[in-house]
Backbone as a printed PyTorch tensor [residue, N CA C, xyz], in Angstrom:
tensor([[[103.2110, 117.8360,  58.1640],
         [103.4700, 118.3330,  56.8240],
         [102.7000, 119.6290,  56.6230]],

        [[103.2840, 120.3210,  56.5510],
         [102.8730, 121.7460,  55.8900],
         [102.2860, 122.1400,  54.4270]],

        [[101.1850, 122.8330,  54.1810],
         [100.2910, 122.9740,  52.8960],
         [100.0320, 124.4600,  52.5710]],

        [[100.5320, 124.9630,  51.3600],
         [100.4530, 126.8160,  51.5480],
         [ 99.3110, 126.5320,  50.4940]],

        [[ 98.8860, 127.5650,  50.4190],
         [ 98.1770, 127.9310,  48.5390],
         [ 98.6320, 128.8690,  48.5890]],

        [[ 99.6510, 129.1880,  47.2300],
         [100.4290, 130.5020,  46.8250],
         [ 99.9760, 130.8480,  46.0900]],

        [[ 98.7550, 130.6010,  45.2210],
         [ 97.4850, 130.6300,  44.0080],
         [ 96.5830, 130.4790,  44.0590]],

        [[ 95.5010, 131.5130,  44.0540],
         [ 93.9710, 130.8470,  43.8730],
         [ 93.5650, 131.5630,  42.3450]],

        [[ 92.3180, 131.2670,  42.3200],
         [ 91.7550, 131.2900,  41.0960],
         [ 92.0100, 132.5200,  40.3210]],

        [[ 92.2500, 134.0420,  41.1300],
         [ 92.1850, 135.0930,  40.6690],
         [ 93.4740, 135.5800,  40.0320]],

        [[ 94.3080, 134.7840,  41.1090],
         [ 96.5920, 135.0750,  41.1510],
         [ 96.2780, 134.1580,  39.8170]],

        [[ 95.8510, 133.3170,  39.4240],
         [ 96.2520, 132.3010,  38.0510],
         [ 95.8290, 133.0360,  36.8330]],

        [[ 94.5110, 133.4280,  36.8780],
         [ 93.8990, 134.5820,  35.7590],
         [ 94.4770, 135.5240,  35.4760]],

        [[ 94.7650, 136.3410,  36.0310],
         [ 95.5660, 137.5200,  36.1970],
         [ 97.3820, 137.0170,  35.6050]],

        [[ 97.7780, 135.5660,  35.9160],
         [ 99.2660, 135.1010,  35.2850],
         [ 98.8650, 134.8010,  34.0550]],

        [[ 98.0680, 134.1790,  33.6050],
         [ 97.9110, 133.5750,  32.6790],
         [ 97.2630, 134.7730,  31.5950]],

        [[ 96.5860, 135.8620,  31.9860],
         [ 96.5350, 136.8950,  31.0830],
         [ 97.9270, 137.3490,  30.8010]],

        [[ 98.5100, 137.8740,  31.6410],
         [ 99.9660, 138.6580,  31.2460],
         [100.7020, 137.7410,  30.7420]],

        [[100.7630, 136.1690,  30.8590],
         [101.8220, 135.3640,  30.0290],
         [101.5600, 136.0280,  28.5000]],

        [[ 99.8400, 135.8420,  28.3750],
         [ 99.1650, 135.8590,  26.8850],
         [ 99.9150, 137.2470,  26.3320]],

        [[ 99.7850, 138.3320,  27.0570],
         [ 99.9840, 139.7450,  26.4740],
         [101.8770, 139.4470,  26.3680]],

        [[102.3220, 139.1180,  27.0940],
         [103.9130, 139.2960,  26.7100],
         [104.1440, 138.3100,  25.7020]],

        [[103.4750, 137.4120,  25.6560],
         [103.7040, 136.4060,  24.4350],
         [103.4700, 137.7790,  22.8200]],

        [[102.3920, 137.9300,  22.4080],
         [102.2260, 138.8490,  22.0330],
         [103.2720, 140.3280,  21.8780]],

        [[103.0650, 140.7330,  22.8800],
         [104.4970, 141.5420,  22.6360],
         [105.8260, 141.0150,  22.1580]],

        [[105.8740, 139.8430,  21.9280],
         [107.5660, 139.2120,  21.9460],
         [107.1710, 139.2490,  20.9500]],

        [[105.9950, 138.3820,  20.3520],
         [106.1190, 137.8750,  18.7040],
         [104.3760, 138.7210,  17.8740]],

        [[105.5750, 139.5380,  16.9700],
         [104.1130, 140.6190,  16.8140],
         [103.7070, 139.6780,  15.6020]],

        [[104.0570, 138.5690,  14.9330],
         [103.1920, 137.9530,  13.6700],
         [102.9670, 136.7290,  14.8770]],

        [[101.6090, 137.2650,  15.1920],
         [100.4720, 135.6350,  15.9060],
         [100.2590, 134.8600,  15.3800]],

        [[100.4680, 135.1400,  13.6530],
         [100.0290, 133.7010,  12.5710],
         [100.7330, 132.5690,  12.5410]],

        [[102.1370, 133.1090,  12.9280],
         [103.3370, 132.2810,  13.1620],
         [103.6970, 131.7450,  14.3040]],

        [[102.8750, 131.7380,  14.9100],
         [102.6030, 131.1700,  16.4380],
         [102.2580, 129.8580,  16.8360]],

        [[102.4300, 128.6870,  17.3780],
         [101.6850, 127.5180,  17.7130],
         [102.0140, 127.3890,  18.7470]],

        [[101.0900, 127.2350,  19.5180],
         [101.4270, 126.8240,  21.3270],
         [101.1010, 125.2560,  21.1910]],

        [[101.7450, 124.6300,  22.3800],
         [101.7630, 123.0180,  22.3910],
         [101.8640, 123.1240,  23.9860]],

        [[101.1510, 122.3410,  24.2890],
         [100.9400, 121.9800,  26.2320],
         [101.3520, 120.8220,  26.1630]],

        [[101.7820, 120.5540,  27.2390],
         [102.7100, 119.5720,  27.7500],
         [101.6100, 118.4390,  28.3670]],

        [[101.1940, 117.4910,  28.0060],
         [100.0070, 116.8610,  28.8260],
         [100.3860, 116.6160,  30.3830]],

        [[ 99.6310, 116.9680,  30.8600],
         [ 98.1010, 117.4030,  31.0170],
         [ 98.1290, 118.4870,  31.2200]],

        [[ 98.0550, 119.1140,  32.3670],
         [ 98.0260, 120.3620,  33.1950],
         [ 98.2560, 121.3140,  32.0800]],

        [[ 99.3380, 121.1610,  31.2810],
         [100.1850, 122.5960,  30.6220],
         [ 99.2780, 122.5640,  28.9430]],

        [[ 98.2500, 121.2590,  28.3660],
         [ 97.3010, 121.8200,  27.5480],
         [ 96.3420, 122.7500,  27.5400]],

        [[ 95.6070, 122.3110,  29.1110],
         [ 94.5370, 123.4460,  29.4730],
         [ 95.1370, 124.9280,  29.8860]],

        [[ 96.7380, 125.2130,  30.2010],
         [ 96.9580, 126.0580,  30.3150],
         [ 97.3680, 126.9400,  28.8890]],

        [[ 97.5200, 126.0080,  28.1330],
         [ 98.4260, 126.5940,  26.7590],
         [ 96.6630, 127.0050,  26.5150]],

        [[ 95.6100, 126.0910,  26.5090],
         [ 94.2680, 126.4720,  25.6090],
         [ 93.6110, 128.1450,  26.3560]],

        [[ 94.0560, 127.9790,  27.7010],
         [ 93.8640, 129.5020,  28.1760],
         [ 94.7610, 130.4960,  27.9930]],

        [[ 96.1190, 130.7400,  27.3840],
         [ 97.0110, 131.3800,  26.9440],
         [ 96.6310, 131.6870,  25.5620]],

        [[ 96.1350, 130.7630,  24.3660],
         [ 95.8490, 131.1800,  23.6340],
         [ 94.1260, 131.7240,  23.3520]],

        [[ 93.2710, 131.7320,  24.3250],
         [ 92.0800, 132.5670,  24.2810],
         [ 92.4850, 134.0200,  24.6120]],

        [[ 93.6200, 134.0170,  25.9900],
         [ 94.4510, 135.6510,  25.7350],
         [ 94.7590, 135.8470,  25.0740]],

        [[ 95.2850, 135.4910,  24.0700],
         [ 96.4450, 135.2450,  22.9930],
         [ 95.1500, 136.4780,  21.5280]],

        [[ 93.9450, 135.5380,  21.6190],
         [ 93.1450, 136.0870,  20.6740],
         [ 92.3890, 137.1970,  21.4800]],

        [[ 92.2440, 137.2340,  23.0970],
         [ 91.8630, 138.7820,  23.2220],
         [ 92.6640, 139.9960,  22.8400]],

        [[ 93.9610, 139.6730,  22.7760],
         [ 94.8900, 140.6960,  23.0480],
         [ 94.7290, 140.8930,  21.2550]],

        [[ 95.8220, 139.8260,  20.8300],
         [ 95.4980, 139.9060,  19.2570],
         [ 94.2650, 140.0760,  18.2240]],

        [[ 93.2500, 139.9040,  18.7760],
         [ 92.4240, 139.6170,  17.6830],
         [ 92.6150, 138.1570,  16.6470]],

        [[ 93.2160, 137.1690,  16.8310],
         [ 93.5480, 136.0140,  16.5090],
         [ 94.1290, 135.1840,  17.0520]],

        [[ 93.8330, 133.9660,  17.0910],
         [ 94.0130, 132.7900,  18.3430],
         [ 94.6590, 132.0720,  17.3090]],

        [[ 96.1960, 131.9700,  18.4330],
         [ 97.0060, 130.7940,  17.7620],
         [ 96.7000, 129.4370,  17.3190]],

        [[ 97.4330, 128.1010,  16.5360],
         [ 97.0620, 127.1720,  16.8090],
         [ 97.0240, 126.1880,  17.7520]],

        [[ 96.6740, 125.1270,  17.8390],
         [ 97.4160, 124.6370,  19.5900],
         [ 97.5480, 122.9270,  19.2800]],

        [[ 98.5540, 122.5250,  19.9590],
         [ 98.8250, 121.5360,  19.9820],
         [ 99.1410, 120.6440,  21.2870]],

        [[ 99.3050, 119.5570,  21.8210],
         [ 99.6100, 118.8150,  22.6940],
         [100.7950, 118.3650,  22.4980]],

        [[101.6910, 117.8760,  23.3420],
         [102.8160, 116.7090,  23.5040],
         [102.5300, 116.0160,  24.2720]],

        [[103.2400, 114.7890,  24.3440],
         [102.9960, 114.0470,  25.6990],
         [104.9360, 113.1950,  25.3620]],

        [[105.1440, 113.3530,  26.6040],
         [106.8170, 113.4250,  26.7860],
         [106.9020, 112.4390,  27.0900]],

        [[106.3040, 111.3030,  27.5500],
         [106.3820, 110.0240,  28.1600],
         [107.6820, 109.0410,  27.4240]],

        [[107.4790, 109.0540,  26.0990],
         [108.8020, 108.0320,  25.5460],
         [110.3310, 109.0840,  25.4510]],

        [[109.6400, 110.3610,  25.5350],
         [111.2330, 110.8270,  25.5870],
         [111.7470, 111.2560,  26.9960]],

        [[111.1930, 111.1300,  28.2360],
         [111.6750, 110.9270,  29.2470],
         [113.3540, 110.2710,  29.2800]],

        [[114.1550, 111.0170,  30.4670],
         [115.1450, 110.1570,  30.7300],
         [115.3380, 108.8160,  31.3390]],

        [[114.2460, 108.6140,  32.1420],
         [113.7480, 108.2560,  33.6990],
         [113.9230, 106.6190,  33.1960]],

        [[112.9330, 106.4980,  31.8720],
         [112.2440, 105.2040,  31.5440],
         [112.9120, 104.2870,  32.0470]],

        [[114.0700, 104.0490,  32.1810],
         [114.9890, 102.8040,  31.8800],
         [114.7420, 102.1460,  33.6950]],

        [[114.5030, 103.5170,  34.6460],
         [114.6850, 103.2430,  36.2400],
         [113.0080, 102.9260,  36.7300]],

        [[112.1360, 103.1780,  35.9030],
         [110.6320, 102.7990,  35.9010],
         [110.0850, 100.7180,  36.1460]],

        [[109.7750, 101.1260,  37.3540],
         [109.5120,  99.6770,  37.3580],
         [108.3950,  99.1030,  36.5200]],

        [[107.5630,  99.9720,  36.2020],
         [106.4540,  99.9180,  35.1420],
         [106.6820, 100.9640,  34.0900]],

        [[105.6390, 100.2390,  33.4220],
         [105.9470, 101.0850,  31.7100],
         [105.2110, 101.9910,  32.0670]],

        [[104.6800, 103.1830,  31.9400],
         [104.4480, 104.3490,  32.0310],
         [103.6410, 104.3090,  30.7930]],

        [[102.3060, 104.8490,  30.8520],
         [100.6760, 104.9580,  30.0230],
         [101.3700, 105.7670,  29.1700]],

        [[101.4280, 105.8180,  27.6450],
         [101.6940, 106.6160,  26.9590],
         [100.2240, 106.8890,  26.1080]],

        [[100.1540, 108.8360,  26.0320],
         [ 99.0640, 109.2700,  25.7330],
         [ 99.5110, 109.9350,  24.4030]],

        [[ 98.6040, 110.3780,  23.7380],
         [ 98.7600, 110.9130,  22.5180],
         [ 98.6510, 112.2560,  22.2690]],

        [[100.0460, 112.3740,  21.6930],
         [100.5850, 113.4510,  21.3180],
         [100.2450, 114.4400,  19.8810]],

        [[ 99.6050, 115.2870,  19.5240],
         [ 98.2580, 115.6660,  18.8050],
         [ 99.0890, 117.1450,  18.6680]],

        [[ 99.8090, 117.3230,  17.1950],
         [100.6510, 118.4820,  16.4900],
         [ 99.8060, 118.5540,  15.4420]],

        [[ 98.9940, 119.2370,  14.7700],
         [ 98.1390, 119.2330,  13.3880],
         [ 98.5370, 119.8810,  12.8780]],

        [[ 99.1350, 120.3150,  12.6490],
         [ 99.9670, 121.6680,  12.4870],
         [101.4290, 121.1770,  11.8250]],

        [[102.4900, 122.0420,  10.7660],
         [103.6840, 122.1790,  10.6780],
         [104.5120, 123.1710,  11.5130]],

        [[105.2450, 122.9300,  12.0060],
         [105.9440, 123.3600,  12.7690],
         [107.4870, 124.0040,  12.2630]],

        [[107.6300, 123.4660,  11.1430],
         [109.2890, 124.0540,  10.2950],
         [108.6660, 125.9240,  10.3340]],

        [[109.4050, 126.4280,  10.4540],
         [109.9750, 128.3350,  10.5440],
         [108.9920, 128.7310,  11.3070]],

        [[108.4860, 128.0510,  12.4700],
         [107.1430, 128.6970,  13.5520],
         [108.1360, 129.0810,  14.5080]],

        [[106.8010, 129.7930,  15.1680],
         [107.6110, 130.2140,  16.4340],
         [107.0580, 129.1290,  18.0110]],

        [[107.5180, 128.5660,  18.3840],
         [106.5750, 127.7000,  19.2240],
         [106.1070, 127.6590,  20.8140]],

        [[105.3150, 127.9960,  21.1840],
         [105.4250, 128.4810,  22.6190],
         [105.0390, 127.2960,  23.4460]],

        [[106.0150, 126.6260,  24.1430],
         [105.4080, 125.2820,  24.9340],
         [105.0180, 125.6010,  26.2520]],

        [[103.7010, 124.6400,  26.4290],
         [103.4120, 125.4820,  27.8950],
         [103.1020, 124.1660,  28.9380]],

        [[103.8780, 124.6830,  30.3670],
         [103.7470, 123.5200,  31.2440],
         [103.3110, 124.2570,  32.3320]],

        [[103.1650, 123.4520,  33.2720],
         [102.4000, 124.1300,  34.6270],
         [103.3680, 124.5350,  35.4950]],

        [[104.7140, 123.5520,  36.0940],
         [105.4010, 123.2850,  36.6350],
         [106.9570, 123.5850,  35.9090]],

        [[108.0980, 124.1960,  36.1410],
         [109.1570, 124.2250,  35.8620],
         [110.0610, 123.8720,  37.0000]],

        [[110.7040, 122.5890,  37.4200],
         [111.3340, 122.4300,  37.8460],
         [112.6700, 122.1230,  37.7580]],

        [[113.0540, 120.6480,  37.6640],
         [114.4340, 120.1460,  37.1390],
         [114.9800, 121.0180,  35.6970]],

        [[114.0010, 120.6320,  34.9470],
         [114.3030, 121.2610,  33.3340],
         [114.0680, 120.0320,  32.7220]],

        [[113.9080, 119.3280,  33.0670],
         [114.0800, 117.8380,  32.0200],
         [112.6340, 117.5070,  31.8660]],

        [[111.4450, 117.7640,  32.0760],
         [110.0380, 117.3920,  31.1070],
         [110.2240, 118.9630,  30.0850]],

        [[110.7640, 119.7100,  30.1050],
         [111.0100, 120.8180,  28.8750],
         [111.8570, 120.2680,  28.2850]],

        [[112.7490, 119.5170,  28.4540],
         [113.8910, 119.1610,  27.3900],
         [113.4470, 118.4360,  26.9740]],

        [[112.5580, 117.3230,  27.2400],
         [111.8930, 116.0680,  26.6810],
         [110.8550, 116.4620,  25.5400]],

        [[110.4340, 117.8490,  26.2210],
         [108.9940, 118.0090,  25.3550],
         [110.0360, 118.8760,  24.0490]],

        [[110.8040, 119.3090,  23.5380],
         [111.6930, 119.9670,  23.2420],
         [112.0200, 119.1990,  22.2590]],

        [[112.6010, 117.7470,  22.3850],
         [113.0660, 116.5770,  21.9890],
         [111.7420, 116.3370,  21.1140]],

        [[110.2930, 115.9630,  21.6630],
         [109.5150, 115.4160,  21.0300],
         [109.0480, 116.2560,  19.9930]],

        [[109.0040, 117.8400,  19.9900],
         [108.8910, 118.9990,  18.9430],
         [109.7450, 118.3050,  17.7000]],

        [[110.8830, 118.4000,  17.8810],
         [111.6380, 118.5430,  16.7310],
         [111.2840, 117.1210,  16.2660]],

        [[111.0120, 116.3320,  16.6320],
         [110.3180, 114.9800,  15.6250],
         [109.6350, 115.6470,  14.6790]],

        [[108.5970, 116.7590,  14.9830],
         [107.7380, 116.9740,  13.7360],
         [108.3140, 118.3260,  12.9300]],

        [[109.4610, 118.4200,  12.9690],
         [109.7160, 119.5900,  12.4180],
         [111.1860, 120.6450,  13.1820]],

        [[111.5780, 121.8710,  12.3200],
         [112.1050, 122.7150,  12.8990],
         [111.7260, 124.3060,  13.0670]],

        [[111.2330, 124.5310,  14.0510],
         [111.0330, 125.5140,  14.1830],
         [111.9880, 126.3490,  14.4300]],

        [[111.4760, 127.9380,  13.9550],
         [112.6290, 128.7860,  13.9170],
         [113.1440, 129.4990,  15.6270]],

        [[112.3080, 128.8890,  16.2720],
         [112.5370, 129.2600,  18.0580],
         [111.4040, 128.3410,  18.5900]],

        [[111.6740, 127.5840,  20.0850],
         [110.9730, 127.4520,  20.9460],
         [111.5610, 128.5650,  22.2610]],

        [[109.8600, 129.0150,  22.4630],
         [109.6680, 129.6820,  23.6130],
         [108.6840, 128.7310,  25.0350]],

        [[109.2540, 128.7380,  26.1550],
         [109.0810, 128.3230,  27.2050],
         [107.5130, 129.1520,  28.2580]],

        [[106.8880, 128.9020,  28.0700],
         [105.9920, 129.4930,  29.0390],
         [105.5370, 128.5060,  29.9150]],

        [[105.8490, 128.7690,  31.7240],
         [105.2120, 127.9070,  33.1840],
         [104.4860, 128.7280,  34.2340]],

        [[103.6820, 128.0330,  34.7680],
         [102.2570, 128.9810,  35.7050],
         [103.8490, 129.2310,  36.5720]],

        [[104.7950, 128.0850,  36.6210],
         [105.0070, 128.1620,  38.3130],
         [106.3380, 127.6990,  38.3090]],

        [[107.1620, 128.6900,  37.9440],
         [108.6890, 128.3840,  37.9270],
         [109.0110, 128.0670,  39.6310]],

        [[109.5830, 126.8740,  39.7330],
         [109.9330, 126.5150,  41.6460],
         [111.3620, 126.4010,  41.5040]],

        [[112.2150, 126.7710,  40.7080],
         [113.8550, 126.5490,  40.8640],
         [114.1550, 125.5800,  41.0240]],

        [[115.5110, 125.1480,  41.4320],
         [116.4050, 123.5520,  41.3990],
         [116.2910, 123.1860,  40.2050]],

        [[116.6830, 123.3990,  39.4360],
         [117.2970, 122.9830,  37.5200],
         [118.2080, 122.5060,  37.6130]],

        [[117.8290, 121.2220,  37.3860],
         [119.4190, 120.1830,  36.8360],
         [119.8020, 120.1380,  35.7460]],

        [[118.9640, 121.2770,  34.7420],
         [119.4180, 121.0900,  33.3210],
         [119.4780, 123.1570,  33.3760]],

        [[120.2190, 123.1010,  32.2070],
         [120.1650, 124.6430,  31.6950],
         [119.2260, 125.4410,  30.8220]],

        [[117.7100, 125.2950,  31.6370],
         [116.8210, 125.5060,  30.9660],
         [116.1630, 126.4510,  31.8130]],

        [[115.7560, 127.5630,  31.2150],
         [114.8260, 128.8000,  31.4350],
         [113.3360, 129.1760,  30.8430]],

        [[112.4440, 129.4220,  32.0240],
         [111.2910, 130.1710,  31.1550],
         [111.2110, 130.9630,  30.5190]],

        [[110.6220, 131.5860,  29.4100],
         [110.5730, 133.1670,  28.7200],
         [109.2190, 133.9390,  29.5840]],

        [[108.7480, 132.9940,  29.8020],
         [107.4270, 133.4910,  30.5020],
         [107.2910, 133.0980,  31.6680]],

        [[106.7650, 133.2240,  32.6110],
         [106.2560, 132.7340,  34.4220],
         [105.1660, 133.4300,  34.8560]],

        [[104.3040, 132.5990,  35.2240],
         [103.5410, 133.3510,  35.8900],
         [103.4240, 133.3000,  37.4240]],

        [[104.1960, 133.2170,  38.1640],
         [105.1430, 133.2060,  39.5500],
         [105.9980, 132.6040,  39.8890]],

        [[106.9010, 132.6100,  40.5480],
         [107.9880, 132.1590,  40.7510],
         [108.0510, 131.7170,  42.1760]],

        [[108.2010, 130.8030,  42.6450],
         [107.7520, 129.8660,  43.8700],
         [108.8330, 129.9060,  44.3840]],

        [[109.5970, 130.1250,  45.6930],
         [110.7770, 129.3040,  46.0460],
         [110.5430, 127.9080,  46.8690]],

        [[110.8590, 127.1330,  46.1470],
         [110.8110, 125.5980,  47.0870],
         [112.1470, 125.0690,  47.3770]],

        [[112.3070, 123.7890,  48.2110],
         [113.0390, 123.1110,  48.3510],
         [112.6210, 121.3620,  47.5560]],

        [[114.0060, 121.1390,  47.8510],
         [113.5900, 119.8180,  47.0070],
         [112.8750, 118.6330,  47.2590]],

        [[112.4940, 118.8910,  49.1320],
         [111.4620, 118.3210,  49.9800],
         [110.1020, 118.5140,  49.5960]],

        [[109.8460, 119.6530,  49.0630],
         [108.2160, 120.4390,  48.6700],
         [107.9580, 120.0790,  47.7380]],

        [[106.7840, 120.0070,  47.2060],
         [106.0630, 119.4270,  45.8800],
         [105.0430, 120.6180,  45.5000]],

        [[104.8560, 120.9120,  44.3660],
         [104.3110, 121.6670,  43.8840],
         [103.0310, 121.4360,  43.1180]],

        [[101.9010, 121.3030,  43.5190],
         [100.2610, 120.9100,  42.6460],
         [ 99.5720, 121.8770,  42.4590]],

        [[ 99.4800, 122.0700,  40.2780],
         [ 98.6470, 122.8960,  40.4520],
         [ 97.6270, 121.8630,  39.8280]],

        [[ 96.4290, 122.5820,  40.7440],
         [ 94.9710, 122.3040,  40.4800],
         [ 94.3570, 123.1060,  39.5890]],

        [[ 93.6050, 122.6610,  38.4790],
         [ 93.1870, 123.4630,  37.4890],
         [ 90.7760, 123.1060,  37.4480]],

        [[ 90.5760, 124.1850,  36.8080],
         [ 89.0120, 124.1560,  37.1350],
         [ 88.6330, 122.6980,  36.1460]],

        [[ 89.8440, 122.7990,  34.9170],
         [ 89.1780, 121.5320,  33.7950],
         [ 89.3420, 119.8550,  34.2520]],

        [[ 90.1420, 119.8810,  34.8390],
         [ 90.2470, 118.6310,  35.8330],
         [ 90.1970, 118.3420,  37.0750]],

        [[ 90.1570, 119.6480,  38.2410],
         [ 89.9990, 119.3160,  39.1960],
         [ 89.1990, 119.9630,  40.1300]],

        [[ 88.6140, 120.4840,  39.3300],
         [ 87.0000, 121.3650,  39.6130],
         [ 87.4910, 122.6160,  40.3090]],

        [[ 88.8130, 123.1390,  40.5140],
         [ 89.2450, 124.5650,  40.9320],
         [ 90.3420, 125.0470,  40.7500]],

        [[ 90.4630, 125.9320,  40.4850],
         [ 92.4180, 126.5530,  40.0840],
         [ 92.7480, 127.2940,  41.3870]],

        [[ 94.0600, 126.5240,  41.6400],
         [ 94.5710, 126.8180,  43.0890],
         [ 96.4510, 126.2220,  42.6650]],

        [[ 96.9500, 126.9610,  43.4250],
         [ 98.3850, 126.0600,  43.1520],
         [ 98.8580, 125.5350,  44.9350]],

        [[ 99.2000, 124.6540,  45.2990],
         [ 99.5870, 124.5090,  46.4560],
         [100.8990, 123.8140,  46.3660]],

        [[101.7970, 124.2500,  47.6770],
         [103.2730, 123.6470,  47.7030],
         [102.8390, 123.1100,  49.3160]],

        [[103.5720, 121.8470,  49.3230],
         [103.0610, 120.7950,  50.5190],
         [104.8240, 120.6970,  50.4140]],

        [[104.5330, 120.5260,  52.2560],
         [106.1200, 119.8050,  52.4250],
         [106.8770, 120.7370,  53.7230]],

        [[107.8080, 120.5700,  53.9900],
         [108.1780, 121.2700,  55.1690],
         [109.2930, 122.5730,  54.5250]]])
């Protein structure tokens, strides 16, 4: 089995600044802004998008969590119930602009889920998509607005990113042949 690192600590800083600045450029009122991370991986990335978010701006969005677990498609083929964690919006969300952030963009379906679980609390006037690591093969019709690289994999390869808040280093690696 084969192991690349297509990311280390410096390639992620450097994505995750420019996500922050084009976020910014897209939406010049930051007040109207709420980022929401996708648990896990894509909170600590949304909480470092919006510290760019307030270098660039001078004001740091609000931030929120999802956790997609009950709106999954999958559940029904799960031989176990699947840990459901808590999903933490403090915030209104009706005429925002919402920037969801995940680590991983693959199939499309944990964005459609997390998508699904948004509009429980509200309607916002746009969700925007921001991923460290768009890897292609979409079984759904779903796009990033933001990337901070674009991986080509196959559907053999797996994609892990490692982050410093949980796994003591930011690295992205694709394993697999």
């Amino acid at each position: 089995m084969c192991t690349k690192t297509v990311m280390g600590p410096e390639l992620i800083k450097e994505a995750v600044t420019r996500i922050a600045c084009e976020i910014v450029a897209r939406n010049s009122q930051v007040e109207d802004l709420r980022i929401i991370g996708v648990r896990t991986r894509g909170v600590h990335i949304a909480e470092r998008i919006a510290v760019g978010i307030k270098h660039t701006a001078k004001e740091k969005p609000l931030i929120g969590v999802v956790d997609i677990t009950l709106y999954r498609d999958d559940l029904r083929r799960k031989s176990q119930w699947p840990e459901v964690k808590r999903t933490n919006i403090p915030f209104n969300v009706d005429n925002k602009t919402v920037v969801l952030v995940d680590d991983v963009l693959y199939t499309g379906r944990t964005a459609r889920a997390a998508m699904e679980a948004i509009m429980d609390y509200g309607r916002p006037d746009s969700i925007q998509l921001a991923v460290l690591i768009d890897r292609g093969l979409r079984e759904l019709p779903i796009h990033a607005d933001y990337v901070g690289a674009t991986v080509d994999t196959s559907a053999a390869q797996t994609v892990k990113v490692l982050l410093e808040e949980l796994d003591g280093r930011d690295e992205v690696i694709v394993h697999g042949e």
